[in-house]
Residue frames as qw, qx, qy, qz and C-alpha x, y, z in Angstrom:
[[0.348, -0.734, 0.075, 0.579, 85.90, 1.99, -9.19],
 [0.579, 0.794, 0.038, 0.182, 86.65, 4.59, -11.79],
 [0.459, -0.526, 0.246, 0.672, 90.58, 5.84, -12.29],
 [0.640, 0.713, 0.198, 0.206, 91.07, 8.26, -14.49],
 [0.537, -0.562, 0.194, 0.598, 94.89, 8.85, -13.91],
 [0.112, -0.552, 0.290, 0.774, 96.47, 12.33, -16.62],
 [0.456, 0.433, 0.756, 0.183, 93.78, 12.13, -19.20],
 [0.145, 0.516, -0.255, -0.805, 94.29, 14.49, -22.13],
 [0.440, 0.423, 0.766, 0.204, 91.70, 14.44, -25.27],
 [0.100, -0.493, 0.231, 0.833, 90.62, 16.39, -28.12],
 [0.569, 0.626, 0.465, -0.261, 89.71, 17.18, -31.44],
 [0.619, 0.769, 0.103, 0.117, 91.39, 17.59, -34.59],
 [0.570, 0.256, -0.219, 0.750, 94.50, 18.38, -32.68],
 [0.038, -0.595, 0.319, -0.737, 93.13, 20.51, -30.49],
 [0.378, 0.040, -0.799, 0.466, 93.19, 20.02, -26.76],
 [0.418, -0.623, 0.000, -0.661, 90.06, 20.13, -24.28],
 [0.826, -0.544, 0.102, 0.108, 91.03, 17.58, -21.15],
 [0.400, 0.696, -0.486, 0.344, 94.30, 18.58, -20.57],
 [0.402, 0.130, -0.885, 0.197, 95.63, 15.81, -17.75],
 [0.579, -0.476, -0.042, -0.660, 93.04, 15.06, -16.04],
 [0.465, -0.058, -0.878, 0.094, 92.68, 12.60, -12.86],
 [0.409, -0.233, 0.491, -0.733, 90.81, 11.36, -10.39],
 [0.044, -0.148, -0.983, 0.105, 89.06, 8.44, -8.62],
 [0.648, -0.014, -0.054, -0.759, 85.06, 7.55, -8.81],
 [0.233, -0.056, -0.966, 0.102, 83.82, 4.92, -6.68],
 [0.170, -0.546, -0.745, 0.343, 80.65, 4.56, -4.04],
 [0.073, -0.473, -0.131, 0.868, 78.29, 7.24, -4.43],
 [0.515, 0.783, 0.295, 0.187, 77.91, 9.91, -7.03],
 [0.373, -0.366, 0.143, 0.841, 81.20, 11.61, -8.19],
 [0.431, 0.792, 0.431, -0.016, 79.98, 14.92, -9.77],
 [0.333, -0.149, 0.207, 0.908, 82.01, 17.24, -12.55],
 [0.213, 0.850, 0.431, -0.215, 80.63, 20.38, -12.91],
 [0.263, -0.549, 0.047, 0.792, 81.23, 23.44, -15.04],
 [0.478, 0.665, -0.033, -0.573, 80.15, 26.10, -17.80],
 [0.822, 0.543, 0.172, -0.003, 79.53, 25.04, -21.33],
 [0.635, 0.678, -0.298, 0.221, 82.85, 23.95, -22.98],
 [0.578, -0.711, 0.368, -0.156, 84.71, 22.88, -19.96],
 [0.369, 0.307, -0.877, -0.034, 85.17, 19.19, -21.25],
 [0.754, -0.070, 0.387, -0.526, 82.29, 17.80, -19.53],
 [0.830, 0.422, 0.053, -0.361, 81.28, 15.87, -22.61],
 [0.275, 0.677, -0.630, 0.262, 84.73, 15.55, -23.83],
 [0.108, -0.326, 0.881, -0.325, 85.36, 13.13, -20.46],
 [0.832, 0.114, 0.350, -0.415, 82.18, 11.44, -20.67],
 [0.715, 0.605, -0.338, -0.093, 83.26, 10.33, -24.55],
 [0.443, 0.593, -0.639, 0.208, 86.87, 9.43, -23.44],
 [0.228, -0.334, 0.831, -0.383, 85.67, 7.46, -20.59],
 [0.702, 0.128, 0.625, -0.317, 82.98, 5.29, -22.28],
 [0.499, -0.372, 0.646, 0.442, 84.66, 5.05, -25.33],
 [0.521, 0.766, 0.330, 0.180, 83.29, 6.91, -28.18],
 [0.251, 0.951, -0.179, 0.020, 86.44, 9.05, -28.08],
 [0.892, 0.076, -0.176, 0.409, 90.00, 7.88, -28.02],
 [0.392, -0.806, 0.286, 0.338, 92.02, 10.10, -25.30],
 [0.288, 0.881, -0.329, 0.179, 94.98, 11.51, -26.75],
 [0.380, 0.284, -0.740, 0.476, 97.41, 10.28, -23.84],
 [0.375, -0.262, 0.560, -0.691, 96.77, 9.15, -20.04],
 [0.145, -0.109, -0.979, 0.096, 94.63, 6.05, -18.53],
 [0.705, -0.168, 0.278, -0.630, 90.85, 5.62, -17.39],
 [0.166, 0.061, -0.978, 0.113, 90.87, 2.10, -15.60],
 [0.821, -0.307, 0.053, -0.478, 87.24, 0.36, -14.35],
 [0.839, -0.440, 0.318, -0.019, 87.98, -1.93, -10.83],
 [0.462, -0.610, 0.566, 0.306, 91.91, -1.48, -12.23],
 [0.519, 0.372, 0.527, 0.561, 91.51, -2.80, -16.50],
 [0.012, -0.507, 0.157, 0.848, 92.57, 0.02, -18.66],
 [0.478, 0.537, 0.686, 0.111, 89.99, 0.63, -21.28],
 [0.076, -0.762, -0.083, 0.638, 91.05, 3.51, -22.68],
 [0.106, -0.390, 0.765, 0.501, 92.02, 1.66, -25.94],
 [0.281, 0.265, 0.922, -0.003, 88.88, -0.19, -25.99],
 [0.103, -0.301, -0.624, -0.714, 85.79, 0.22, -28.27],
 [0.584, -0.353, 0.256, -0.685, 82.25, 1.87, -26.46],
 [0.854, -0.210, -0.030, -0.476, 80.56, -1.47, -26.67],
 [0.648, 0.350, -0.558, 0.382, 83.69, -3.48, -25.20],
 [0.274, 0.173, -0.620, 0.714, 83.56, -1.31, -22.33],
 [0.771, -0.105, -0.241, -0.580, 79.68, -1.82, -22.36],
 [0.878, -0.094, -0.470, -0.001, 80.40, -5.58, -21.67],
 [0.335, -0.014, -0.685, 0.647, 82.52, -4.88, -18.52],
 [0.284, -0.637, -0.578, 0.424, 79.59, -2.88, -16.68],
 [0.150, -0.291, -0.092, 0.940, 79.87, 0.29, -17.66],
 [0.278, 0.630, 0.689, 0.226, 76.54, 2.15, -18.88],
 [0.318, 0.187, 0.394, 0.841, 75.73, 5.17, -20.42],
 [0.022, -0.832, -0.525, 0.176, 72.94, 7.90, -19.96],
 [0.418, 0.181, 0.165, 0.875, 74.20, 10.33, -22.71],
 [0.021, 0.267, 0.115, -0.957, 73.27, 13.84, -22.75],
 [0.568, 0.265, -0.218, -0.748, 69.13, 14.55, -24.40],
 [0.755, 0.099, 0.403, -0.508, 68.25, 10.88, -23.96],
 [0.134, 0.318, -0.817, -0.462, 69.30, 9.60, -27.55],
 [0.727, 0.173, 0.598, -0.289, 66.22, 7.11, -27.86],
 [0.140, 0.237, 0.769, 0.577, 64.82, 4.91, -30.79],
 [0.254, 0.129, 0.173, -0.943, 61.92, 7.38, -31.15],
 [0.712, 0.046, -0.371, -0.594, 59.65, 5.45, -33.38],
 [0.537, -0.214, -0.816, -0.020, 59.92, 1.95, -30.87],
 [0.637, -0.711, -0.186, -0.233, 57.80, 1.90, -27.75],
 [0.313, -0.796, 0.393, -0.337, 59.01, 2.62, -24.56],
 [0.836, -0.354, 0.417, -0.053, 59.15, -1.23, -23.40],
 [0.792, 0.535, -0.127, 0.266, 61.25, -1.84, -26.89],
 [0.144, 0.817, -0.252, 0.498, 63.85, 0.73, -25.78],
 [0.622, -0.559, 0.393, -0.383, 63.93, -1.18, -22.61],
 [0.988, 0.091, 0.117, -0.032, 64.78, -4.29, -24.25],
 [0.605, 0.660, -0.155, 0.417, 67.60, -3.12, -26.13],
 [0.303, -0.736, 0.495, -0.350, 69.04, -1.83, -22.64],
 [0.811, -0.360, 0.365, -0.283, 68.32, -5.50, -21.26],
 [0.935, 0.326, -0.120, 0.076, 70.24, -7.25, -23.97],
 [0.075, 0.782, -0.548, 0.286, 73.61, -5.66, -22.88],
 [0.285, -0.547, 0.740, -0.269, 73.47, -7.51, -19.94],
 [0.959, 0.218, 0.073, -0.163, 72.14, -10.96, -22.18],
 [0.703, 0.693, -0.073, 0.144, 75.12, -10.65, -23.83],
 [0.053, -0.675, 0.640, -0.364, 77.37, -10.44, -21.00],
 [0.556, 0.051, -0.826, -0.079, 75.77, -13.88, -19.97],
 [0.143, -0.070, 0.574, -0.803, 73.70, -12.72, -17.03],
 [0.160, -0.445, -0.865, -0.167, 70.32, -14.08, -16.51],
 [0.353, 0.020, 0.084, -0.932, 67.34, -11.41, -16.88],
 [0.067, 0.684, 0.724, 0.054, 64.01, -11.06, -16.01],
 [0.211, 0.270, 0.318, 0.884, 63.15, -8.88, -17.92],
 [0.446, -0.679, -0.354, -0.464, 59.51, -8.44, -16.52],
 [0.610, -0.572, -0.359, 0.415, 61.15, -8.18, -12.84],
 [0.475, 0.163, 0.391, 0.771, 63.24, -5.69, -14.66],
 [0.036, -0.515, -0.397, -0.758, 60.48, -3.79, -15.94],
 [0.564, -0.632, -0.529, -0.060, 58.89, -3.79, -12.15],
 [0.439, -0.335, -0.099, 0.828, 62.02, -1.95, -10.59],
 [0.284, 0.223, 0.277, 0.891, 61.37, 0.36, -13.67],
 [0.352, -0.650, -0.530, -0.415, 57.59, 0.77, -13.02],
 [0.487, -0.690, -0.368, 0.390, 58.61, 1.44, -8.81],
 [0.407, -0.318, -0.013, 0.856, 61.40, 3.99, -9.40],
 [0.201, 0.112, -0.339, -0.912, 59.95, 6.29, -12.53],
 [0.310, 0.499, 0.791, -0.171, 55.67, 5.44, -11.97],
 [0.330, 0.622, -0.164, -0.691, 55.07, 8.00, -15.05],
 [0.054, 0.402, -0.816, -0.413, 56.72, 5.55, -17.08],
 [0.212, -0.117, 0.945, 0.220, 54.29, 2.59, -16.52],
 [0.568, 0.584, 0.415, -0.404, 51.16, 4.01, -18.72],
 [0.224, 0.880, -0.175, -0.381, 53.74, 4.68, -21.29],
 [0.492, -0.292, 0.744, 0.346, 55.56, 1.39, -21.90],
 [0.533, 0.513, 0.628, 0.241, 53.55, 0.73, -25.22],
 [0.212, 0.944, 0.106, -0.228, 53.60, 3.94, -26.01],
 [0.799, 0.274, 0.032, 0.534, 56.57, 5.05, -28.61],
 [0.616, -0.357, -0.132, 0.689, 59.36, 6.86, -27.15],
 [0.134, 0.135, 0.132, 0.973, 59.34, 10.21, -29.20],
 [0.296, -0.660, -0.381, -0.576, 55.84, 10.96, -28.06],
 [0.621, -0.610, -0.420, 0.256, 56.97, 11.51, -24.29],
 [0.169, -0.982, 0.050, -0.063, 57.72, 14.57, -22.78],
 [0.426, 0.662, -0.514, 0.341, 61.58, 15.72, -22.54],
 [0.619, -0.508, 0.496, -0.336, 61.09, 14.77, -18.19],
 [0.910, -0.002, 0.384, -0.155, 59.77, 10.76, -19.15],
 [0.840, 0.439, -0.315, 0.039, 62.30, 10.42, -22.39],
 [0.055, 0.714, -0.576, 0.394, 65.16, 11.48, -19.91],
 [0.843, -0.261, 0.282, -0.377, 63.66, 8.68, -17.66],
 [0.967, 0.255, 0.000, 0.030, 63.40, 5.88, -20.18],
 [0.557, 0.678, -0.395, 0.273, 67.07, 6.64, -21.07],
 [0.041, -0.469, 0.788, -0.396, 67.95, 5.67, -17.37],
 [0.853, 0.010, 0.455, -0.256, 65.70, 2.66, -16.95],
 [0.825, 0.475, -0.233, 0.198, 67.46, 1.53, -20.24],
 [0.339, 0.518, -0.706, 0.345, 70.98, 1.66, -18.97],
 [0.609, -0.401, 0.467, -0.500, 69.26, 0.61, -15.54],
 [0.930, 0.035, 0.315, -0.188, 68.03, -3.31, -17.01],
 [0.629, 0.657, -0.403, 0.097, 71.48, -3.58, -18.29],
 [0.876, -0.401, -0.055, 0.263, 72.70, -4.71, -14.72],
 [0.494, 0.724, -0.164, 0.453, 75.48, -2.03, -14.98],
 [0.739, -0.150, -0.372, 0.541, 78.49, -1.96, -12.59],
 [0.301, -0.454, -0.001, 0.839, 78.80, 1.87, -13.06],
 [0.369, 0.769, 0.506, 0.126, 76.73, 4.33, -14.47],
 [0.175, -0.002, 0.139, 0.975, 78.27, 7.64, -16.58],
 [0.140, 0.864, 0.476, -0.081, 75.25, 10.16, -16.80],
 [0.237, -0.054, 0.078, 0.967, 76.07, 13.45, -18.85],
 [0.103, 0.120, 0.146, -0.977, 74.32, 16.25, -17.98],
 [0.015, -0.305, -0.934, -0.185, 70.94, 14.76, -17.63],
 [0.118, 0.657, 0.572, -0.476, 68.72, 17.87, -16.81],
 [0.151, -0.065, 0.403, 0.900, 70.40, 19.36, -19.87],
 [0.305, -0.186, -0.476, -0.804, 66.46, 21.31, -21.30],
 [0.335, -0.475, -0.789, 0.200, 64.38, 20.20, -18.23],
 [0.386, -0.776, -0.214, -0.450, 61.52, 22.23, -16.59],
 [0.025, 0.335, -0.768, 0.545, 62.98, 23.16, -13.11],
 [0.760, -0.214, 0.284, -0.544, 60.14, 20.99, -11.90],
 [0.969, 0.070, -0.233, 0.046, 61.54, 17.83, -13.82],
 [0.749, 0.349, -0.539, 0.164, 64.40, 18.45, -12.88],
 [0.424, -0.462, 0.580, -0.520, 64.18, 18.17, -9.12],
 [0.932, -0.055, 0.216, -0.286, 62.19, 15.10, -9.75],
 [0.662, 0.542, -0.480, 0.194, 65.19, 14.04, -11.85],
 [0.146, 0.534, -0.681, 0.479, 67.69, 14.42, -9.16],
 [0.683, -0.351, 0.374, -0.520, 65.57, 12.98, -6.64],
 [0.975, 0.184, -0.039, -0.121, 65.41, 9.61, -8.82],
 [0.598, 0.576, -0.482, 0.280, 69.08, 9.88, -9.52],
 [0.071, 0.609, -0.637, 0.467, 70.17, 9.69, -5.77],
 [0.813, -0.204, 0.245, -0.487, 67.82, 7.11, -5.50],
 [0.872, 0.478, -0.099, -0.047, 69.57, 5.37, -7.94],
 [0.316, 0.750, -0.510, 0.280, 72.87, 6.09, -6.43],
 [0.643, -0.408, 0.416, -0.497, 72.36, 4.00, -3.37],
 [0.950, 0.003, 0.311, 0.029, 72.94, 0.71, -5.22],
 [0.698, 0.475, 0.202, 0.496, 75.18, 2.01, -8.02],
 [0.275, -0.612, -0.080, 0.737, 78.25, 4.34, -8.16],
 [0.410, 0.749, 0.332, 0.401, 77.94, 7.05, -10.82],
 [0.426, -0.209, 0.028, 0.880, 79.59, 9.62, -12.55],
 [0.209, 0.814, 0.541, 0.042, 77.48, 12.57, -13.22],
 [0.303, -0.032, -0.033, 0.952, 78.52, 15.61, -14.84],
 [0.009, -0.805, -0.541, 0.241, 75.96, 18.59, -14.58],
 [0.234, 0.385, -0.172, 0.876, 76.36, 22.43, -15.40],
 [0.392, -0.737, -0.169, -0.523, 73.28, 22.78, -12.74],
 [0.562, 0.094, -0.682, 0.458, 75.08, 23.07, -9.64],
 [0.427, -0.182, 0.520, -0.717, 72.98, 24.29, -6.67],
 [0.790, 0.037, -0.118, -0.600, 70.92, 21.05, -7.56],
 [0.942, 0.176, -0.284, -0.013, 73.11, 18.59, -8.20],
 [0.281, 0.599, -0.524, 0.536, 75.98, 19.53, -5.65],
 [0.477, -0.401, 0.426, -0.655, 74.27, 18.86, -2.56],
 [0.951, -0.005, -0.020, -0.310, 73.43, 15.12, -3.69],
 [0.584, 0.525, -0.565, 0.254, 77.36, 14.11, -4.38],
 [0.836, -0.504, -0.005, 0.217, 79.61, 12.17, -2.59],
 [0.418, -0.563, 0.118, 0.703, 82.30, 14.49, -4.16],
 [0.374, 0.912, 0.141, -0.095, 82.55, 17.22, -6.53],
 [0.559, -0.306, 0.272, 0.721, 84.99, 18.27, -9.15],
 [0.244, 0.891, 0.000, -0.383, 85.12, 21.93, -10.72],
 [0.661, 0.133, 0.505, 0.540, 86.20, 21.25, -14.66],
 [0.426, 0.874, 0.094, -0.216, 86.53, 24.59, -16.41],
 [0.423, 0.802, -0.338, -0.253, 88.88, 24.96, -19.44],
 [0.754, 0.312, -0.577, 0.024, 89.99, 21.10, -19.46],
 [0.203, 0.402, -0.632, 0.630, 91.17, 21.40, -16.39],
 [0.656, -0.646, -0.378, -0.095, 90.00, 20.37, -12.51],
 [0.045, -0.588, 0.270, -0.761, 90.20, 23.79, -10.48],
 [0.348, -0.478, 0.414, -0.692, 88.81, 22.43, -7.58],
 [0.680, -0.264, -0.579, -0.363, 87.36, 19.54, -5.85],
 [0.042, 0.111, -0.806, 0.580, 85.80, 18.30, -2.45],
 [0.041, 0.386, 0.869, -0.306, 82.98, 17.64, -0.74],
 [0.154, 0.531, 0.468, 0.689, 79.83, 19.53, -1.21],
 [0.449, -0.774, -0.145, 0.423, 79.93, 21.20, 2.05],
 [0.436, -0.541, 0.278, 0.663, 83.48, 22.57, 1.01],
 [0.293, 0.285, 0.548, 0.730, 82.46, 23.21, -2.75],
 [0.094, -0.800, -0.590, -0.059, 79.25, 25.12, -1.71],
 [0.485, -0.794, -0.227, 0.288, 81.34, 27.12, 0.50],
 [0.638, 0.051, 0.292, 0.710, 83.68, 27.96, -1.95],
 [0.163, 0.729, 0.049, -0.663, 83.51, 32.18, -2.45],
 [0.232, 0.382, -0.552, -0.704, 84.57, 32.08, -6.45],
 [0.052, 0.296, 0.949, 0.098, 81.79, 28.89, -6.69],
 [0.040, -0.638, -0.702, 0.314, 79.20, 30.66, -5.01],
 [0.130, 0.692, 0.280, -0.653, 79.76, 33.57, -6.77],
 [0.042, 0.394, -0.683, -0.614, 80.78, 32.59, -10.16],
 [0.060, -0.103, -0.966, -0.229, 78.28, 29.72, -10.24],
 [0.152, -0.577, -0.767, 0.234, 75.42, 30.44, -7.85],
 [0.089, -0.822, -0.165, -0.538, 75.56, 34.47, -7.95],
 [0.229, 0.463, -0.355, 0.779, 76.83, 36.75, -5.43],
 [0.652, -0.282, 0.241, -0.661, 73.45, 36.52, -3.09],
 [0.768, 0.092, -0.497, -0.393, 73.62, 33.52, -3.30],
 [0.467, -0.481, 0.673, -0.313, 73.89, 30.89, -0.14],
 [0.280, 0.210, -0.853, -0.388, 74.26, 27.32, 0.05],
 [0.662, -0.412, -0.448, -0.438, 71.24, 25.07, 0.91],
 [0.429, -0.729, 0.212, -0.490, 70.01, 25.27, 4.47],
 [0.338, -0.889, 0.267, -0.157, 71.45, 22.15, 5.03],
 [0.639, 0.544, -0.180, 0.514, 74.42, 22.48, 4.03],
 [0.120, -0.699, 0.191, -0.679, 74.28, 25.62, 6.08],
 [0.727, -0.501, -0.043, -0.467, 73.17, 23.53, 8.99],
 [0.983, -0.102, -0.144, 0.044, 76.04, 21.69, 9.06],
 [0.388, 0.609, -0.147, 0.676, 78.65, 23.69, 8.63],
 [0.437, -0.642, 0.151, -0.612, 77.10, 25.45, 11.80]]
């Protein structure tokens, strides 16, 4: 369980999460909104490359808000930043290692090759490509690797920011598809700006626009939102059949 209880952060003095809270457990909890909301901004200040300003983010009830990234690394918490971040010049199965040590280093016993077999079932693109070195894969398969790494870390709780960020709309269906596959053992936070995609997979949604969370609920009751559906989705726009089908 995530708590992130009045969580203001920033830059230089200036202010983009202006108190924020809310709870992220079972599931996927998703924050959505337009560029400059504070997506990124809460990702940072909840895996700890940014020191919040004021307010708390607790994992299962320790406050780590004080703590260093790779501190709150060692409790369970993994990462899937925003464009993948690889080592471009090691191979794919390298890049996998370096995921798997996290959870070495927490004092967990890995197989690694069992490891690499989960990786090979969930993302089969990946396993012609393990030798292969990481900057020669397509933006779809780097976005992969970059969750099979945090994956063979044994992570308690996965943060994903905006992970279709530059994706064909063909990867990134296949994206989402993996991700709620992925959600089924593991809760995650996922922020997104693509929301007719990534709304319908949640186990709740919060609208973040200027620092702030304008809205949140289910994705029935976010879909259905008029200033969502026409601010986000366009004016013609409907939500997915079913969605629609339920509602009904």
């Amino acid at each position: 369980m995530l708590q992130v209880r009045n969580l203001s952060a920033g830059y230089f003095g200036s202010t983009v999460l202006d108190g924020l809270s809310f709870e992220a457990g079972a599931g996927i909890t998703l924050v959505i909104g337009p560029n400059g909301a504070g997506k990124s901004t809460l990702v940072r200040s909840v895996v700890g490359s940014l020191r919040p300003v004021s307010g708390e983010v607790l994992f299962d009830g320790v406050p780590v808000q004080r703590l260093r990234a790779e501190r709150i690394a060692d409790l369970g918490v993994a990462t899937v930043p925003e464009r993948a971040r690889l080592f471009g010049d090691l191979r794919v199965i390298d890049n996998l290692r370096l995921g798997s040590r996290l959870a070495t280093r927490r004092g967990e016993t890995v197989d690694f090759d069992a490891d690499v077999a989960e990786v090979r079932e969930l993302f089969p693109d990946l396993g012609p490509k393990l030798k292969d070195p990481a900057h020669s894969l397509s933006g779809g398969q780097q976005q992969m690797v970059a969750i099979a790494r945090a994956l063979v870390a044994h992570p308690k709780f996965l943060v994903m920011d905006e992970p279709t960020t530059g994706l064909h709309p063909v990867l990134v269906k296949e994206l989402i598809v993996k991700i709620e596959q992925v959600a089924r053992n593991l809760p995650i936070l996922l922020t997104e700006q693509n929301v007719l995609q990534t709304v319908p997979i949640a186990t709740h949604v919060h609208l973040l626009e200027a620092g702030r969370i304008v809205l949140a609920g289910t994705p029935q009751e976010i879909l259905a939102d008029d200033r969502v559906r026409r601010v986000y989705l366009g004016e013609r726009a409907h939500p997915p059949e079913a969605t629609a089908s339920e509602a009904g």
